[in-house]
C-alpha positions as CSV (number, residue, x, y, z in Angstrom):
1,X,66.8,26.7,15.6
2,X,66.7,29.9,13.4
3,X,63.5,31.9,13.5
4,X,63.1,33.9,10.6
5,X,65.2,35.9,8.1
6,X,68.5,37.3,9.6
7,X,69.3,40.6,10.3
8,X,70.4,42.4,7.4
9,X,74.3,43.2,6.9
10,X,75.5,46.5,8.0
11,X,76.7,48.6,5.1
12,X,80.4,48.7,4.2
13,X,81.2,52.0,2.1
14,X,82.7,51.4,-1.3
15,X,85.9,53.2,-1.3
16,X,86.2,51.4,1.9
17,X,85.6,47.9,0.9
18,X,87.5,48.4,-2.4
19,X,91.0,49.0,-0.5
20,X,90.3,47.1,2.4
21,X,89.6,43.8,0.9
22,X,92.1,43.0,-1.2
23,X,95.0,43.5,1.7
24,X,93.2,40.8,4.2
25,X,94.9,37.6,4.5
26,X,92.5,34.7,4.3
27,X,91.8,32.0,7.4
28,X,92.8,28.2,5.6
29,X,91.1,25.6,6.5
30,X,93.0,22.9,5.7
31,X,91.9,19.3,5.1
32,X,95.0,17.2,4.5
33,X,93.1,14.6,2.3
34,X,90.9,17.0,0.7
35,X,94.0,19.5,-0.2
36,X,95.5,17.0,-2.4
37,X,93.9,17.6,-5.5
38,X,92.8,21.4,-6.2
39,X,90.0,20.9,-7.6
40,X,88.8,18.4,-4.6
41,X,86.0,20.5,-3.3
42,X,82.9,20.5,-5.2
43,X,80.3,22.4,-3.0
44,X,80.1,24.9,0.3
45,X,77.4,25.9,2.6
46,X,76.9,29.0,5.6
47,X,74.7,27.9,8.1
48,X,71.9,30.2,8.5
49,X,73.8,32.3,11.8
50,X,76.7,31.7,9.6
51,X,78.8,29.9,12.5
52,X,79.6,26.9,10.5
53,X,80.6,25.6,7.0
54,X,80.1,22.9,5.2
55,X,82.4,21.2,2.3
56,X,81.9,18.7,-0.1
57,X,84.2,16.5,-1.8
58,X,84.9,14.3,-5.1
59,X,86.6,11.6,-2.4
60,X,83.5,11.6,-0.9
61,X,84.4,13.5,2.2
62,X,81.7,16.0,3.5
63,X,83.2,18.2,6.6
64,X,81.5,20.3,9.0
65,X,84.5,23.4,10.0
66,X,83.0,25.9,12.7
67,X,84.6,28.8,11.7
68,X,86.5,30.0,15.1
69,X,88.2,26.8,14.6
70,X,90.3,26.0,11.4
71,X,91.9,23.8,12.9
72,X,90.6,19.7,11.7
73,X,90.9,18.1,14.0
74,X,87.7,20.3,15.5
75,X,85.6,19.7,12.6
76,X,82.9,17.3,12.1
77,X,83.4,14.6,9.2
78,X,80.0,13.0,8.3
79,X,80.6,9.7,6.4
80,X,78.7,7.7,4.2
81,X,77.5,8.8,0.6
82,X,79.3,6.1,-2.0
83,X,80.0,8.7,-4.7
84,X,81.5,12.3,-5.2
85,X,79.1,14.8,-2.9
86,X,77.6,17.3,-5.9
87,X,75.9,19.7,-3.1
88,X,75.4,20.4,0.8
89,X,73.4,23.0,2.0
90,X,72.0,23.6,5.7
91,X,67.9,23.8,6.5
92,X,67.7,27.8,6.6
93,X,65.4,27.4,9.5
94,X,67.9,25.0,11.7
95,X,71.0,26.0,12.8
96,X,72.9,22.5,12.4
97,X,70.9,20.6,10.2
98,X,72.5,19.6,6.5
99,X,71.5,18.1,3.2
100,X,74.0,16.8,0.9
101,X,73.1,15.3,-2.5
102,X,76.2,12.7,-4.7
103,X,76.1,11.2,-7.7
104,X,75.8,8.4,-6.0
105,X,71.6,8.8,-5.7
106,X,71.2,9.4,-2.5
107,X,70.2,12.5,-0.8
108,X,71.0,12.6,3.0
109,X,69.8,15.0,5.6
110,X,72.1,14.9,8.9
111,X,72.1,16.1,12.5
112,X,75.7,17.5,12.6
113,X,75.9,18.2,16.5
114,X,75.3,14.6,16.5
115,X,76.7,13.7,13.6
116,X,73.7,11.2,12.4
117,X,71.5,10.9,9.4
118,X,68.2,11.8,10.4
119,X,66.8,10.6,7.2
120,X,68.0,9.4,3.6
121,X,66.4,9.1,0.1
122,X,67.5,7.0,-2.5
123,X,67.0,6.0,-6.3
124,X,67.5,9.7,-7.2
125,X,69.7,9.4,-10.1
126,X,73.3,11.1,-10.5
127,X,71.6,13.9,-8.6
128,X,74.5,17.5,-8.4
129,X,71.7,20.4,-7.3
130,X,69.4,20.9,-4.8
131,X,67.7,23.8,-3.0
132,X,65.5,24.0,0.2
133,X,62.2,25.7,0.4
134,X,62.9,29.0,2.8
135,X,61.5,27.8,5.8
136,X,62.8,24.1,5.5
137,X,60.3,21.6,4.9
138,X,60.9,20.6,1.9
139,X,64.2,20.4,-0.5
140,X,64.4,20.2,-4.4
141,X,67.2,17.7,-5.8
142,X,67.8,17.4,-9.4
143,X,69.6,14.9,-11.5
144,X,71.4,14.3,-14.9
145,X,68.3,13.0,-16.3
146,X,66.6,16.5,-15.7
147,X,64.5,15.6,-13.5
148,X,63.4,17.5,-10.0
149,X,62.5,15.4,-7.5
150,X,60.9,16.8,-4.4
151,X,61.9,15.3,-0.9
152,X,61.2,16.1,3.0
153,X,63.8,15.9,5.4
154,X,61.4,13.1,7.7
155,X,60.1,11.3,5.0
156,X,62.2,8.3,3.1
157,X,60.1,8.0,0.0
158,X,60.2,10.8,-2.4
159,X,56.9,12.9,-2.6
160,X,57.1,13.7,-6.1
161,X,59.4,13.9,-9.4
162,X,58.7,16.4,-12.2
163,X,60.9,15.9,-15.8
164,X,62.1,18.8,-17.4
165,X,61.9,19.3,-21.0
166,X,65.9,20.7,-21.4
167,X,69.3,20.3,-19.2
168,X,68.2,21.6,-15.9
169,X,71.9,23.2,-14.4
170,X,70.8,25.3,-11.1
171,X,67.9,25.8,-8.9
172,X,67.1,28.4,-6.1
173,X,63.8,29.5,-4.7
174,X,62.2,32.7,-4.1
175,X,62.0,34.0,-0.4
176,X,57.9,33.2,-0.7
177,X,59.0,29.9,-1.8
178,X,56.5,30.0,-4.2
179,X,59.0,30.2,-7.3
180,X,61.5,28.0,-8.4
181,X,64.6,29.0,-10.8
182,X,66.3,26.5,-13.0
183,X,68.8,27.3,-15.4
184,X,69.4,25.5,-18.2
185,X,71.3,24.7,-21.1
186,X,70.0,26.6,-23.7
187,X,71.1,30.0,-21.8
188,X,67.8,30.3,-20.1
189,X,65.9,30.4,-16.7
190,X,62.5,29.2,-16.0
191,X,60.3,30.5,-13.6
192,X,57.9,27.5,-11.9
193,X,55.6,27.5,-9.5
194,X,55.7,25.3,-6.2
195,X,54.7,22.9,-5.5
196,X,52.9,22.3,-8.9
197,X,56.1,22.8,-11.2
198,X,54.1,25.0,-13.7
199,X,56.3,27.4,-15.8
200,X,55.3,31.3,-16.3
201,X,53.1,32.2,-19.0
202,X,53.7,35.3,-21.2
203,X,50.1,37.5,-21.5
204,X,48.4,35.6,-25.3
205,X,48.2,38.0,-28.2
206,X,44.9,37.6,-30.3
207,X,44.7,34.1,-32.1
208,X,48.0,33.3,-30.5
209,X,49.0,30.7,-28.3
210,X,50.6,31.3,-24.9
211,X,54.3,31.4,-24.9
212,X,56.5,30.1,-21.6
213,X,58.2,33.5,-19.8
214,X,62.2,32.4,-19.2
215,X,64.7,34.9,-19.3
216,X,67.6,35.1,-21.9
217,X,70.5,36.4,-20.4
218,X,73.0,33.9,-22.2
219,X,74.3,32.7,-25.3
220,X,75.4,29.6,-24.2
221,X,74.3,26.7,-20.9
222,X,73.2,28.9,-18.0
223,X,74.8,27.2,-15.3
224,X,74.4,29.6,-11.9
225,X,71.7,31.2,-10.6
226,X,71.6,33.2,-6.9
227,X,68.7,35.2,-5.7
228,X,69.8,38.9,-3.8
229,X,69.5,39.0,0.2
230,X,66.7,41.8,-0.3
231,X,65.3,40.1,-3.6
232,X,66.0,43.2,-5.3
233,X,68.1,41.1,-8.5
234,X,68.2,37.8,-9.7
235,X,71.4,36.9,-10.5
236,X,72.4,34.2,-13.4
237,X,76.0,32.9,-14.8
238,X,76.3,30.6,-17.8
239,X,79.4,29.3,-19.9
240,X,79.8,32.5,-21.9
241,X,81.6,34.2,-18.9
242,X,78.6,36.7,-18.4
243,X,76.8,37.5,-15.6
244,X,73.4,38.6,-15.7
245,X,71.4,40.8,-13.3
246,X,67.6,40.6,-13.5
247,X,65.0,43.1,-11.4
248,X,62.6,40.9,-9.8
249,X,59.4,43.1,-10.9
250,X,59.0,43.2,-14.5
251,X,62.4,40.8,-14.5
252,X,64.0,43.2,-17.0
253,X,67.9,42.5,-17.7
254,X,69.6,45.6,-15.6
255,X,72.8,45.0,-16.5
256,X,75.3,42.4,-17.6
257,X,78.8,41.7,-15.6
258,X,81.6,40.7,-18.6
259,X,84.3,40.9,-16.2
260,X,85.3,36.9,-16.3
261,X,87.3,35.3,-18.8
262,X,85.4,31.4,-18.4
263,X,82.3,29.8,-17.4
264,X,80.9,31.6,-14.2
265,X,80.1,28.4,-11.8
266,X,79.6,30.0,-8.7
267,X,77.5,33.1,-7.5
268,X,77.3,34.8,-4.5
269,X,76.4,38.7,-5.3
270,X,80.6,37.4,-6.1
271,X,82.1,35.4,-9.0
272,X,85.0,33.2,-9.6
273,X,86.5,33.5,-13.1
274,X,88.9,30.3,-13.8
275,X,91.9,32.7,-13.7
276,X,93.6,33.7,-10.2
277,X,91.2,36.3,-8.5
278,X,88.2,36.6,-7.1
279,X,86.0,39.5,-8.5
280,X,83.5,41.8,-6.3
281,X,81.2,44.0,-8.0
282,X,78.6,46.0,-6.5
283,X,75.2,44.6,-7.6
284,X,73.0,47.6,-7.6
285,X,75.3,49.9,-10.1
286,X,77.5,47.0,-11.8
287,X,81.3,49.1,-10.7
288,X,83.7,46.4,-10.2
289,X,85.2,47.4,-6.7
290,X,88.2,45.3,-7.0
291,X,89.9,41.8,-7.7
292,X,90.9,39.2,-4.7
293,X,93.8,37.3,-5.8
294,X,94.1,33.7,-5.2
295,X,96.5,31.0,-6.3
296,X,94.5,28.9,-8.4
297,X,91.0,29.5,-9.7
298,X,87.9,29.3,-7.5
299,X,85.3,27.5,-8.8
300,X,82.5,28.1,-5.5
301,X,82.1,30.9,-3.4
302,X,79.7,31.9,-0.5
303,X,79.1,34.9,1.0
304,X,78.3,34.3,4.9
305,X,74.3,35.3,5.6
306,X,75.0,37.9,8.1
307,X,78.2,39.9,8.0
308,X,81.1,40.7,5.0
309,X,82.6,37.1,5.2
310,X,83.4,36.0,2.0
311,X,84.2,31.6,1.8
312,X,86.2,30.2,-1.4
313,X,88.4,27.7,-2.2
314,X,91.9,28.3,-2.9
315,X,95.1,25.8,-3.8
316,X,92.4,22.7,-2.6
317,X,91.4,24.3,0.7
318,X,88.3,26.1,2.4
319,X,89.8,30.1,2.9
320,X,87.8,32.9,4.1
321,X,88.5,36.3,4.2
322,X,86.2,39.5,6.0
323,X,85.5,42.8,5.9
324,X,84.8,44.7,9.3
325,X,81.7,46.6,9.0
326,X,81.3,50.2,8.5
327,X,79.8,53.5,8.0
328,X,77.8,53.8,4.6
């Protein structure tokens, strides 16, 4: 088990990173069935000592690699969701323990070491996002019919389901876990509460009614949303190639990254444009430090939780390149 938040990343200095990273050669983790098709996996996941990663697949294949070992025949296949797997994503307060939602309805949680379902939850819809509260006990699942369902990883019922009123994309919490973001498809984020689901108020004006608080970063669906390590930004990416960065205080727009040339799917303080590279930009002043190029595009990246490990997929496998830490 994981106690706590891990210890923060060592700083790399800029200059450094910037000539370092793009002459690393990646690790491929290659899935021979998986590989096939390019655009094969749908989802990854860092465990919280970021030791292991998981993958999820349209041919229904969810893999467990530990990182020391690319090799597959030492990973861990879990088998059993009926459908494409939309999202995986480990307890952050359990070192091996995974959810994985499929459009299929059914949300499993699973004991990877021994490769077992601890518990599953069904009738959820076409469900493609989820997020777990930060110290685990509870996970949020939506589904194509906008609604968020929230489930425990012991319990096979759900405990409750809240419809949105638009196209709900993307969720993540806040570190309290008191905060929910959802993206959606008018370009916007919503700010609810947890567990009651109630959406931020902006302060009344005389004789006028309260007005929901969402941020507009976008012209178009909002369709990524990633909180930063030290909650400093909220980070959101929608259709129109942008990415915006919000300060988490009075949640003003900072600054806006126009680097991509397509929808931004993925965020991880990274982006993946549907072109050939990966781009890395320094959060806190917006420079672009450089472009990491790949073969084909990279629709999901993952920074690892505790060191400059950066996990994409490349040509239809898992690949991750790193960074050795530095001086600041």
């Amino acid at each position: 088990m994981a106690s706590g938040r891990l210890t923060t990343k060592t700083s790399v200095a800029p200059e450094r990173f910037k000539t370092l990273l793009p002459s690393l050669q990646p690790t491929v983790y290659l899935d021979p069935n998986a590989s096939k098709s390019p655009n094969n996996i749908r989802t990854i996941a860092w465990n919280p000592l970021g030791t292991y990663l998981a993958t999820g697949c349209t041919d229904k294949t969810l893999r467990v690699w530990n990182v020391e070992k690319p090799n597959v025949r030492q990973s861990t296949e879990l088998r059993g969701h009926a459908a494409p797997i939309e999202k995986v994503a480990f307890n952050p307060a359990k070192e091996l323990e995974l959810c994985s939602v499929s459009s299929d309805g059914v949300a499993r949680f699973w004991d990877v070491k021994n490769k077992v379902v601890l518990n599953e939850v069904r009738g959820l819809g076409e469900t493609f996002t989820l997020a777990w509260t930060p110290h685990g006990e509870h996970v949020v699942v939506g589904n194509k019919d906008n609604k968020l369902h929230v489930l425990s990883p012991t319990a096979p019922n759900v405990i409750s389901t809240h419809q949105q009123p638009t196209m709900t994309n993307d969720i993540t919490f806040c570190w309290s876990g008191q905060r929910l973001f959802a993206t959606t498809g008018e370009g916007k984020t919503r700010i609810l509460t947890f567990p009651g689901f109630e959406p931020a108020y902006q302060f009344s004006y005389k004789d006028m009614p309260e007005k929901e608080f969402m941020l507009s970063g976008h012209t178009s669906s909002c369709i990524a949303v990633e909180l930063h390590p030290f909650n400093r930004y909220l980070a959101t990416g929608g259709t129109d190639s942008l990415i915006a960065l919000w300060e988490t205080n009075e949640w003003n727009c900072v600054r806006t990254i126009t680097k991509m040339t397509g929808p931004v799917r993925s965020i991880s303080i990274a982006n993946t444009p549907p072109g050939t590279g990966l781009e890395i930009t320094v959060s806190e002043t917006g420079e672009h430090l450089c472009t990491y190029k790949t073969r084909t595009s990279s629709p999901v990246v993952a920074w690892a939780p505790n060191r400059y490990a950066l996990a994409y997929t490349d040509s239809g496998s898992l690949r991750i390149i790193g960074a050795s830490p530095g001086g600041k």
